[in-house]
KEMI-235484 format. One line per 4 residues: for each residue x, y, z of N, C-alpha, C, O. Coordinates in Angstrom, 2 decimals. Layout:
! residues N
X/Y/Z/X/Y/Z/X/Y/Z/X/Y/Z | ...;
END
This chain:
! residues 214
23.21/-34.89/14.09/22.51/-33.72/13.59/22.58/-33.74/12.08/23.68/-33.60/11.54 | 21.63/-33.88/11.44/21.54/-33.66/9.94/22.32/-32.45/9.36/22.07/-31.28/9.64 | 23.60/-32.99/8.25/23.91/-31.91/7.48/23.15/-30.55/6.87/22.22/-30.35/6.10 | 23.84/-29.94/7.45/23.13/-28.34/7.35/23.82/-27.83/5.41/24.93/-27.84/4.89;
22.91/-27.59/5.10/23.65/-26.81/3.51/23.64/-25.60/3.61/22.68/-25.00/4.12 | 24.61/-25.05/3.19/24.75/-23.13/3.27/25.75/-23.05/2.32/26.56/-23.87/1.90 | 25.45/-21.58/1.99/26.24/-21.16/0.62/27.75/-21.01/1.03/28.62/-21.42/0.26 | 28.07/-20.39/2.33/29.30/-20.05/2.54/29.64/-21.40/4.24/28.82/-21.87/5.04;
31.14/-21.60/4.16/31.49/-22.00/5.81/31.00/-21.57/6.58/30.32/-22.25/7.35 | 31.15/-20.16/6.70/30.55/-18.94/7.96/29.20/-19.08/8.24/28.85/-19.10/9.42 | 28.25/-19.21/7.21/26.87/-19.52/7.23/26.63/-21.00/7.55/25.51/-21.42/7.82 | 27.87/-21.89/7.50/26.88/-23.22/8.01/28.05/-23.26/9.33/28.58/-24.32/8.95;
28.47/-23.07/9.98/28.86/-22.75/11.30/28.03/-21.95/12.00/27.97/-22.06/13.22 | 27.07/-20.80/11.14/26.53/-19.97/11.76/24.91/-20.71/12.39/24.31/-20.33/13.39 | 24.60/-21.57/11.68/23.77/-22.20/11.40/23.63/-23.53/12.43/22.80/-23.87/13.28 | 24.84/-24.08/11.92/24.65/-25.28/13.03/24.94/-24.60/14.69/24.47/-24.91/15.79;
25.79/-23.68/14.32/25.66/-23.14/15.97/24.40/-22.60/16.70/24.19/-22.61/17.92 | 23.58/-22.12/15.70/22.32/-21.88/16.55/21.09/-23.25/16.59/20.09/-23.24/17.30 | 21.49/-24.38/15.61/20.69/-25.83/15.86/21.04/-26.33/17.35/20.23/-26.87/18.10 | 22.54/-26.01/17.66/23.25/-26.71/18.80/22.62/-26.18/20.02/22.22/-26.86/20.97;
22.57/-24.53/19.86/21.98/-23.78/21.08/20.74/-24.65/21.11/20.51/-25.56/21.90 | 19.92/-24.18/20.03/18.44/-24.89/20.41/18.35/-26.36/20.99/17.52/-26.64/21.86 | 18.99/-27.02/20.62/18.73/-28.52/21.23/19.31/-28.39/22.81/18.83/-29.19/23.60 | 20.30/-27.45/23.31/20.97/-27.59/24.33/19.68/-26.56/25.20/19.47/-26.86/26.37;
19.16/-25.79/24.80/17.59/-25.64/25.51/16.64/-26.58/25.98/16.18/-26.87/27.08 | 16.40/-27.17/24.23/15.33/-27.90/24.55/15.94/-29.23/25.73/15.04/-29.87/26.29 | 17.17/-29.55/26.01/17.49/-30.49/26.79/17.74/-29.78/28.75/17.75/-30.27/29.88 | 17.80/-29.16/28.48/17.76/-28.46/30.05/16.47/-27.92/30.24/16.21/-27.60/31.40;
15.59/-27.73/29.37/13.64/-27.67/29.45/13.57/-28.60/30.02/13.35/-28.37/31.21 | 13.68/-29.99/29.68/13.19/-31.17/29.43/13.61/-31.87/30.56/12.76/-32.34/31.32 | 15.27/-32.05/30.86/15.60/-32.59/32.01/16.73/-31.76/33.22/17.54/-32.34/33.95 | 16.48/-30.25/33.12/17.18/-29.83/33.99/18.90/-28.99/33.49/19.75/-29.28/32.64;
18.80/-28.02/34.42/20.43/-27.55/34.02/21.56/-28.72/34.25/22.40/-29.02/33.40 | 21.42/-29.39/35.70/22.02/-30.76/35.26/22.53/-31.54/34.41/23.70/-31.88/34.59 | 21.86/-32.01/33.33/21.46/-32.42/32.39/22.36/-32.26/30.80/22.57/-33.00/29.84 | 22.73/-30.84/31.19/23.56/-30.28/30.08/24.90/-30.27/30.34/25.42/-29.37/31.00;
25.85/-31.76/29.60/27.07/-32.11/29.56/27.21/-32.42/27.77/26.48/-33.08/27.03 | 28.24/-31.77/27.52/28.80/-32.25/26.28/28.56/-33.60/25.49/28.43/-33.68/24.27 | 28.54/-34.51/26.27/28.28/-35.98/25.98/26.95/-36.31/26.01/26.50/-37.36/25.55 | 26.11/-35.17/26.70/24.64/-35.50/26.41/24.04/-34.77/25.29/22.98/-35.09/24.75;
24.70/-33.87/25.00/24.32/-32.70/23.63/24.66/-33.34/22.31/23.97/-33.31/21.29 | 25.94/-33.99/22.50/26.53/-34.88/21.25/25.31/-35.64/20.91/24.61/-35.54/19.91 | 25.19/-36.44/21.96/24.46/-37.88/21.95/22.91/-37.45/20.92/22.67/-37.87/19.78 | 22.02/-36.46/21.81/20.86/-35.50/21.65/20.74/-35.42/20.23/19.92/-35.99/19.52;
22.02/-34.37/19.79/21.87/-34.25/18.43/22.82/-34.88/17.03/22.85/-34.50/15.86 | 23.41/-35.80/17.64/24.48/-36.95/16.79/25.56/-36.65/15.99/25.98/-37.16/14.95 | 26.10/-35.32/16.97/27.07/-34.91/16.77/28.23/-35.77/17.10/27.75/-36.64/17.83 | 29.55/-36.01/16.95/30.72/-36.63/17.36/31.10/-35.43/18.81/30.75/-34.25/18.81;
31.67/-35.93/19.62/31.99/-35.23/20.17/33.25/-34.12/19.90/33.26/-32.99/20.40 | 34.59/-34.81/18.76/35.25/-33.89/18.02/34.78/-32.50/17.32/35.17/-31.34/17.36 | 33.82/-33.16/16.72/32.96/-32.11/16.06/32.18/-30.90/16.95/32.04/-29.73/16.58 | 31.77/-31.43/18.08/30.97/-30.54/19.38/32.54/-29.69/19.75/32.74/-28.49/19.95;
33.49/-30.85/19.75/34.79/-29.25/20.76/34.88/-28.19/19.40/35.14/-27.02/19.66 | 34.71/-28.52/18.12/34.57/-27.03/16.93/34.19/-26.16/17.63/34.83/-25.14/17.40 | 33.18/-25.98/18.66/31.66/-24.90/19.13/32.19/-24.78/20.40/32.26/-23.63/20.84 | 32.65/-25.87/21.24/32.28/-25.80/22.41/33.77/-26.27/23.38/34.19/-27.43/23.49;
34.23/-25.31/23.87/35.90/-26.25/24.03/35.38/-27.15/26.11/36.09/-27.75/26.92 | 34.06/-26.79/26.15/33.97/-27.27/28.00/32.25/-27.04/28.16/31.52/-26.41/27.40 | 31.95/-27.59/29.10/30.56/-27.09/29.19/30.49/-25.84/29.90/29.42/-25.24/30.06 | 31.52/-25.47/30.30/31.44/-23.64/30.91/30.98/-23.09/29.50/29.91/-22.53/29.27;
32.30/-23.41/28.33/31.99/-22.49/27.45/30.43/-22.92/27.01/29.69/-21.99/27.30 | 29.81/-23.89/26.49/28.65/-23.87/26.35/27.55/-23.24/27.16/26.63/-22.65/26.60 | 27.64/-23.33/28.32/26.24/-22.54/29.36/26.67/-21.03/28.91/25.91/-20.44/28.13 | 27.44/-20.60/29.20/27.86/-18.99/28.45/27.38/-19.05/27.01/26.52/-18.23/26.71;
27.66/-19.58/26.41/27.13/-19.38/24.83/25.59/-19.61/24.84/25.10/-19.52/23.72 | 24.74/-19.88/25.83/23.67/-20.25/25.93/22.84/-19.17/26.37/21.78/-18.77/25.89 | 23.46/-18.79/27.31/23.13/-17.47/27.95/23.23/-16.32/27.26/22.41/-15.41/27.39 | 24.07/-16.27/26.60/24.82/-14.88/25.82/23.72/-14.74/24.54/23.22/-13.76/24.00;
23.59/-16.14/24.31/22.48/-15.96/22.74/21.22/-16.05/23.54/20.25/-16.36/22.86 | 21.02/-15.88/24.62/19.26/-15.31/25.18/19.08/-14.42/25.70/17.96/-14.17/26.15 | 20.08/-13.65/25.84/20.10/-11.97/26.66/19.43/-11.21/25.06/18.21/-11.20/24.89 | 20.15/-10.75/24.23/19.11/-10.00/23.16/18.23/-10.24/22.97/17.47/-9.27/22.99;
17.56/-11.60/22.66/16.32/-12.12/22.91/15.05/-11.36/23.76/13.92/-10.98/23.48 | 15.73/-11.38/24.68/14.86/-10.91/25.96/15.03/-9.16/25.83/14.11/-8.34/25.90 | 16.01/-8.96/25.70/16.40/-7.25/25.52/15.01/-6.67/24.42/14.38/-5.63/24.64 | 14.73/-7.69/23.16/14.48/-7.46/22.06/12.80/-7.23/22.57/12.04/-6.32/22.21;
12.53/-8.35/23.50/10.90/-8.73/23.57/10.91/-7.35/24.93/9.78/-7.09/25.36 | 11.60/-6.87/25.29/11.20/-5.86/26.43/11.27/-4.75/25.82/10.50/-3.93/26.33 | 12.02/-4.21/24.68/12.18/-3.15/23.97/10.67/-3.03/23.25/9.92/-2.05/23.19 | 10.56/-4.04/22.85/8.73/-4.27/22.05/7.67/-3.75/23.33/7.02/-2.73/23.06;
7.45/-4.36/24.65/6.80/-4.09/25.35/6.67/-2.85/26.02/5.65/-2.45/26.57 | 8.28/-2.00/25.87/8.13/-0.70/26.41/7.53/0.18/25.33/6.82/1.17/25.50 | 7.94/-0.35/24.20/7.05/0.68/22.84/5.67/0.67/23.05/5.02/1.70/23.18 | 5.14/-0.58/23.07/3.80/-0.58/22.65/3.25/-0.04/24.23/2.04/0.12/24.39;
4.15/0.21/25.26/3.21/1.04/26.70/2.86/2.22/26.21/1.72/2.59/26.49 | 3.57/2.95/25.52/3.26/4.31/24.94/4.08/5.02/25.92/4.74/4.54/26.84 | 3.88/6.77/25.41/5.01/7.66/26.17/4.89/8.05/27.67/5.31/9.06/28.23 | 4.01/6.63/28.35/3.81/7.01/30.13/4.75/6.73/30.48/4.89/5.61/29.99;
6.01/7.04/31.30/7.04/6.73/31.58/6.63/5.66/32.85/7.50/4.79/32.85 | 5.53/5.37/34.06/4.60/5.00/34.75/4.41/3.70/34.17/4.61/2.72/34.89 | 4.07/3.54/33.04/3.14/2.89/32.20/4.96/1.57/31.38/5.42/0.43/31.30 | 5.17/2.93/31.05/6.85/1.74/30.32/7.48/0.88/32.11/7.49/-0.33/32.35;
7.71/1.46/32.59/8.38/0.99/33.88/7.68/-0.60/34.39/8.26/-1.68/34.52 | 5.98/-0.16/34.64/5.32/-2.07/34.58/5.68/-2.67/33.64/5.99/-3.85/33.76 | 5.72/-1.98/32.37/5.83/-3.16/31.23/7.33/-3.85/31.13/7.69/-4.87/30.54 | 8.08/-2.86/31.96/9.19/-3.30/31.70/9.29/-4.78/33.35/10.32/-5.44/33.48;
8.43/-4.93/34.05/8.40/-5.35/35.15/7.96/-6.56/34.53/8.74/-7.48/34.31 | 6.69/-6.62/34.22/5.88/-7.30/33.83/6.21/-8.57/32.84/6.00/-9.76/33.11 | 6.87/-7.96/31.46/7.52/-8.66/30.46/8.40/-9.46/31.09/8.22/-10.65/30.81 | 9.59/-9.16/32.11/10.35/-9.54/32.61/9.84/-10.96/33.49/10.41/-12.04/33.35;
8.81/-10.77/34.32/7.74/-11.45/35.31/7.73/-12.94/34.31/8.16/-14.07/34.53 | 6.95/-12.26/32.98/6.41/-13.32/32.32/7.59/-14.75/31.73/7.36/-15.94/31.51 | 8.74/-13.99/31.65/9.56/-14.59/30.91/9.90/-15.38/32.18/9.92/-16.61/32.07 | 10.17/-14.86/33.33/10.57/-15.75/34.12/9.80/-17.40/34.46/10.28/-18.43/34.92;
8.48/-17.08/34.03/7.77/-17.67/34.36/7.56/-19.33/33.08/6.93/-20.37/33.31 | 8.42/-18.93/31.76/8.81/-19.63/30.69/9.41/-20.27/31.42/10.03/-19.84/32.39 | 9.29/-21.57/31.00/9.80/-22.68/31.35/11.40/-23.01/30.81/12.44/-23.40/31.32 | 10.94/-22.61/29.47/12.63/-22.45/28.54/13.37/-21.10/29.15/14.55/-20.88/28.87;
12.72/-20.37/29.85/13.58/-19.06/29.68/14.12/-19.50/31.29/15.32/-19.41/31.55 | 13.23/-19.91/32.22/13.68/-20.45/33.37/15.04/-21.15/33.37/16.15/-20.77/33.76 | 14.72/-22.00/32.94/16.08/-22.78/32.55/17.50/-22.25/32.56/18.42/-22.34/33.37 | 17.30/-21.41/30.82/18.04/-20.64/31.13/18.69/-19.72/31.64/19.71/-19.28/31.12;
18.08/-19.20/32.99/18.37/-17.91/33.59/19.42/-19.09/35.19/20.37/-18.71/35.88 | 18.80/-20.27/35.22/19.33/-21.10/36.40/20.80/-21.41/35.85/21.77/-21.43/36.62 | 20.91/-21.62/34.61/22.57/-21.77/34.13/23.39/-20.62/34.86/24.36/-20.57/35.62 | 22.55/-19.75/34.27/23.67/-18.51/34.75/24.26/-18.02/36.05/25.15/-17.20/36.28;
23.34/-18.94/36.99/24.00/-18.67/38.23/24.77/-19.99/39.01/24.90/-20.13/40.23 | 25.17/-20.81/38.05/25.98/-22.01/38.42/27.24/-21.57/38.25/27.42/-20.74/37.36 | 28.31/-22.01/39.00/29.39/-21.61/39.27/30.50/-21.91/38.17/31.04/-23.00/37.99 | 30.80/-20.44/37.28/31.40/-20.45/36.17/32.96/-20.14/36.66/33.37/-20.09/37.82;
33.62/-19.95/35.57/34.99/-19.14/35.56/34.87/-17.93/35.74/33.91/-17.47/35.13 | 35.44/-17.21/36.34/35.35/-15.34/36.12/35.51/-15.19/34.93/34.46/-14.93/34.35 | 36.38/-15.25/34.31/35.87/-14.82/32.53/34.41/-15.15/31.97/33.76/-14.31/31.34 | 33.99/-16.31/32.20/33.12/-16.78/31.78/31.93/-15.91/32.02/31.07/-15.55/31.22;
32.09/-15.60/33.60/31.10/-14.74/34.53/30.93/-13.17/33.67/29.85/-12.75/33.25 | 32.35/-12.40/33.53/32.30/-11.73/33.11/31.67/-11.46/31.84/31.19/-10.41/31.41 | 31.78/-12.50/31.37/30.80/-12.10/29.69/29.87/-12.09/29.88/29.17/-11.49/29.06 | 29.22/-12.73/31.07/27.33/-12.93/30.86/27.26/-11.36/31.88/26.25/-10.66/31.86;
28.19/-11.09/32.52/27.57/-9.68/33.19/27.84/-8.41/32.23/27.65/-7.28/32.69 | 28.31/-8.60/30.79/28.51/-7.71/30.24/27.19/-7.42/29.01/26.51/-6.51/28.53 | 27.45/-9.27/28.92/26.15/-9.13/28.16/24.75/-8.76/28.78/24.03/-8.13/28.02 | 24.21/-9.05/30.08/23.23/-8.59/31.05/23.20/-7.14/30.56/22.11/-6.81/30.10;
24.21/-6.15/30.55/23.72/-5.20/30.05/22.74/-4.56/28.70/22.38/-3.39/28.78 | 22.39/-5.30/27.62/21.55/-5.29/27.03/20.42/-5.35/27.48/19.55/-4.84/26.77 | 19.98/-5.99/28.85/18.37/-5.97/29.52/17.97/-4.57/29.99/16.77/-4.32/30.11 | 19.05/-3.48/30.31/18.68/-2.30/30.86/18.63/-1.52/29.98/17.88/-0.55/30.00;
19.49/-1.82/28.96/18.98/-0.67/28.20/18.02/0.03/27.17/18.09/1.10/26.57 | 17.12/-0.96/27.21/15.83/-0.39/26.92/15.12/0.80/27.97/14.83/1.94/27.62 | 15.02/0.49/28.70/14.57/1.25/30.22/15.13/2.34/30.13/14.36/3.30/30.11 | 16.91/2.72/30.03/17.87/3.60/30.53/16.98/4.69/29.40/16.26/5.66/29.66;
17.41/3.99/27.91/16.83/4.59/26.79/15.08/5.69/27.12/14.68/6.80/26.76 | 14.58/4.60/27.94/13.11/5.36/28.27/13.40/6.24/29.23/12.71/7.26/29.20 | 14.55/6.14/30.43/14.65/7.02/31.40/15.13/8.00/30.87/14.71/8.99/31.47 | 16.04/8.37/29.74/16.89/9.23/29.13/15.54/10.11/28.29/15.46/11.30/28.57;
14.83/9.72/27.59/14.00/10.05/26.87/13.04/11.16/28.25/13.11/12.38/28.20 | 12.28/10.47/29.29/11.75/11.08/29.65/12.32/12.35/30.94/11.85/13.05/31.83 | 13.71/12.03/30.26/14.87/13.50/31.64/14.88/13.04/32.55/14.90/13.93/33.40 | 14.87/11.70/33.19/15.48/11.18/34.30/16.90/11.80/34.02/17.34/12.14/32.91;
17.71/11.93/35.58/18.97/11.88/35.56/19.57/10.53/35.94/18.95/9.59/36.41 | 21.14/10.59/35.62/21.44/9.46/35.47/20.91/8.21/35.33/20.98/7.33/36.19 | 20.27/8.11/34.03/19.36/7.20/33.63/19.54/6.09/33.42/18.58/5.33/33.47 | 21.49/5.33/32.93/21.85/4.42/32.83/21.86/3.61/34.68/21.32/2.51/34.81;
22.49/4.29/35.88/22.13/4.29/37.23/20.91/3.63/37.74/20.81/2.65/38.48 | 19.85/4.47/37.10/18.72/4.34/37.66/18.30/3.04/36.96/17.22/2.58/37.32 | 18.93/2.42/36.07/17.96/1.69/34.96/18.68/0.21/35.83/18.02/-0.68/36.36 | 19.89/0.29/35.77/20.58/-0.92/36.63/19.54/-0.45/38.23/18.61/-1.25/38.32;
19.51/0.43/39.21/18.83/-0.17/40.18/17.28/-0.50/39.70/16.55/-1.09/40.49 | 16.91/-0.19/38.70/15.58/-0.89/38.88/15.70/-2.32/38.41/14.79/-3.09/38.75 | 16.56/-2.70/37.78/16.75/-3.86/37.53/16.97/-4.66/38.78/16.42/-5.75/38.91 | 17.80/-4.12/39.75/17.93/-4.96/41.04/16.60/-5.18/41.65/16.36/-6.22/42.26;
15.74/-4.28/41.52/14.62/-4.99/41.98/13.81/-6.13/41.10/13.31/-7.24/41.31 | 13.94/-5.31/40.10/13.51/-6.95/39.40/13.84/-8.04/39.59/12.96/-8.90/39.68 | 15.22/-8.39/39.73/16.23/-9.74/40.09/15.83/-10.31/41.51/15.67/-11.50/41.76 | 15.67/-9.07/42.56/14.70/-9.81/43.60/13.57/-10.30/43.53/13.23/-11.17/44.32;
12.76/-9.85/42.59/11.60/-9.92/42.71/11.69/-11.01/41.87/10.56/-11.50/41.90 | 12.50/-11.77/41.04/12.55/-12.59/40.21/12.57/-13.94/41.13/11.67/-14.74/41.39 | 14.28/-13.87/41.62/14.41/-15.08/42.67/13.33/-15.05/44.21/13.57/-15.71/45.23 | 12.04/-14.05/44.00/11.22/-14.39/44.84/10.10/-15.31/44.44/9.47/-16.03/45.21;
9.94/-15.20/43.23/8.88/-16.08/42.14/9.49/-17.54/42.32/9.01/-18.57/42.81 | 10.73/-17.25/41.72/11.65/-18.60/41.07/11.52/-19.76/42.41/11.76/-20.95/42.19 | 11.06/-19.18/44.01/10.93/-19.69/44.98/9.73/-20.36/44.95/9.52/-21.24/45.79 | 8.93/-20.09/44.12/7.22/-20.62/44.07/7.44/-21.96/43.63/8.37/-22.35/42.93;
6.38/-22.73/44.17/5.53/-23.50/43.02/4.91/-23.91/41.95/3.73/-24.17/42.14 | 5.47/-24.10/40.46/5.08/-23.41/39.65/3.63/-24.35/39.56/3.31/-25.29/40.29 | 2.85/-23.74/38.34/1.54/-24.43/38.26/0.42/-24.46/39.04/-0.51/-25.17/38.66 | 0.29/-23.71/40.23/-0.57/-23.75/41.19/-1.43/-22.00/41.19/-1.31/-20.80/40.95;
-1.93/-22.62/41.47/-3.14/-21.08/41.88/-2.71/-20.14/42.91/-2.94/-18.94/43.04 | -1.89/-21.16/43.77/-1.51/-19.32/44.79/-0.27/-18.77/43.96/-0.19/-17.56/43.75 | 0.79/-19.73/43.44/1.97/-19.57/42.72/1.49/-18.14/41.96/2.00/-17.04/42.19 | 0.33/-18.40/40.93/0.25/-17.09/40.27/-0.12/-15.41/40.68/0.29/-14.30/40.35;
-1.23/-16.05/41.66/-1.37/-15.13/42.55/-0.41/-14.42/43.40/-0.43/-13.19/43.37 | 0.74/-15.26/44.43/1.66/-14.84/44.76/3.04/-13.91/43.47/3.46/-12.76/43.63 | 3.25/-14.43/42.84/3.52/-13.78/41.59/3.24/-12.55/41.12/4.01/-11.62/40.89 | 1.51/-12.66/40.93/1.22/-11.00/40.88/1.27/-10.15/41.77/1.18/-8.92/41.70;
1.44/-10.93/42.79/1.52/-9.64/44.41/3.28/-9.56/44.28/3.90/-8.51/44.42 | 3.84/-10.72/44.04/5.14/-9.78/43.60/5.87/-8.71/42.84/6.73/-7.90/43.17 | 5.10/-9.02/41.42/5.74/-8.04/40.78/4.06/-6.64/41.25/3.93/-5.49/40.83 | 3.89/-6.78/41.41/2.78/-5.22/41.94/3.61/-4.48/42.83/3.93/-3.30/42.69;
4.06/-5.55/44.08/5.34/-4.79/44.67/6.57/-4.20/44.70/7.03/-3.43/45.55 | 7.18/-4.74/43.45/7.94/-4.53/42.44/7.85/-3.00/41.89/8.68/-2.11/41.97 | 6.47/-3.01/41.26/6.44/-2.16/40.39/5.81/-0.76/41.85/6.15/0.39/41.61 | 5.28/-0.91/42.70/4.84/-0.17/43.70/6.35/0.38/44.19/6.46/1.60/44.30;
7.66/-0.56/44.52/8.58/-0.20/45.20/9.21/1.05/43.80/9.25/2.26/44.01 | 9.50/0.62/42.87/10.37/1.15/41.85/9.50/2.52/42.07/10.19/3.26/42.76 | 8.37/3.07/41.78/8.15/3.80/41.04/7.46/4.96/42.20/7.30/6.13/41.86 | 7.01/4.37/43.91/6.80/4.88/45.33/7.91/4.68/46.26/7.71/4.88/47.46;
9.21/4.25/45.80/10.17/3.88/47.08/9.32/2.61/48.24/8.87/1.48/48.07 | 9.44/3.52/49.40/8.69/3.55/50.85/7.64/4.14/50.83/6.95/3.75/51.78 | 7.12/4.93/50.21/6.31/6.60/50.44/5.04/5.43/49.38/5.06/5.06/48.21 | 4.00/5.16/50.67/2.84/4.66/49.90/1.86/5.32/49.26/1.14/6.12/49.86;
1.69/4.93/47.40/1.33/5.69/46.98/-0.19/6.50/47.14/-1.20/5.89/47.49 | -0.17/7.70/46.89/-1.44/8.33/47.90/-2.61/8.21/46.50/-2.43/8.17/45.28 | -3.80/8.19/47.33/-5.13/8.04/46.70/-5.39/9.35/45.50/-5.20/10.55/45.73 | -5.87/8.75/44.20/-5.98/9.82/43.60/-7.68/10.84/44.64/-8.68/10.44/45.24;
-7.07/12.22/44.29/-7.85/12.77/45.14/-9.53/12.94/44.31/-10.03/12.77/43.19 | -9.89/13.33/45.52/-11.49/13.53/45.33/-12.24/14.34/44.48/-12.47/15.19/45.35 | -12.62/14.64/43.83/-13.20/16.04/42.88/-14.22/16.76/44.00/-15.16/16.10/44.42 | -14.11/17.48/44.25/-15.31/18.41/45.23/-16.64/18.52/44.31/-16.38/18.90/43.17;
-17.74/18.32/44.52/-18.85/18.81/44.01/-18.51/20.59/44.02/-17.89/21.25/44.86 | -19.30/21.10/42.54/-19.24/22.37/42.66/-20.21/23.18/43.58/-21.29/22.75/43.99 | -19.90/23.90/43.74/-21.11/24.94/45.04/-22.91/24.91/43.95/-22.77/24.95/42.73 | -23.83/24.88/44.30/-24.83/24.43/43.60/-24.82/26.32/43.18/-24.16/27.20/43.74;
-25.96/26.47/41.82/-25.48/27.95/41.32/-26.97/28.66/41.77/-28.12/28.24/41.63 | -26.55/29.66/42.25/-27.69/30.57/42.72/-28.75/30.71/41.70/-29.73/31.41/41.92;
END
């Protein structure tokens, strides 16, 4: 990896640590969560491997550091999407479905979401479920805003449906024409379950013609 220049230590640690993340993406894009071992990240970006344990003391700790620096990320791009829905609380809830849908559907973001469910340390586990909490709280924030009760509650179960509705996609084919299609009938159901339960939602009603005027 080419010497990084920065004014302070902190800034070129800060620096090469986010070159390291990026290449350890672009290498599990490219050939799989598999793929991502210490000795292949060294190699990738011509690091020594001494130099890689500075950042990285195991590849547990690396897939966690991988994960952990793409949760705000995603927090950040769903916080954007619930703004720009405007104040429909209806309207924030798809976007918050939707955004989510799309990312899954990233090839880089794919990737990274398959790390996270490979079999870590409980500590390890524990940080990415702490950090996960940054994805809800955009939502909670919108549920709180519009007087939902217990809005932090409600914001984690709608998230559980998302996560199903996620590893129901993640089951597709990607690249294909029903794949997308099936996709949008997922998250529609998604967003139909969150926001109708069971209780299918009823037809907006009819306007009556007025009585004709004498």
């Amino acid at each position: 990896m080419p010497r990084i220049s920065a004014p302070t230590v902190a800034e070129h640690r800060s620096r090469q640590l986010a070159a390291l993340l990026d290449a350890a993406r672009d290498l599990i894009t490219e050939q799989g969560p598999t793929a991502l071992t210490l000795t292949a990240l060294a190699r990738r970006t011509g690091l020594s491997r001494p130099g890689l344990y500075e950042y990285f003391r195991s590849r547990e700790e690396l897939v966690t550091a991988i994960v952990e620096d793409e949760l705000p990320r995603a927090a950040e791009r769903i916080r954007e999407a619930l703004r720009d829905a405007g104040p429909d609380l209806a309207a924030q809830i798809r976007a918050y479905v939707y955004t989510q849908a799309e990312m899954m559907g990233n090839p880089r973001h794919a990737a990274v979401s398959a790390l996270a469910v490979q079999a870590l340390p409980a500590t390890h586990i524990q940080r990415i479920l702490d950090g996960h909490g940054v994805i809800v709280t955009p939502l909670a924030d919108a549920l709180t805003r519009a007087g939902i009760p217990d809005a932090e509650l409600r914001a984690e179960l709608v998230q559980a449906v998302v996560d199903a509705a996620g590893r129901r996609i993640q089951q597709q084919d990607p690249g294909t024409d029903s794949a997308t299609a099936g996709t949008a009938a997922v998250v529609d159901a998604a967003v139909a379950q969150i926001l109708h339960g069971l209780t299918p939602a009823k037809p907006p009603r009819r306007r009556r013609n007025p009585p004709p005027s004498k």
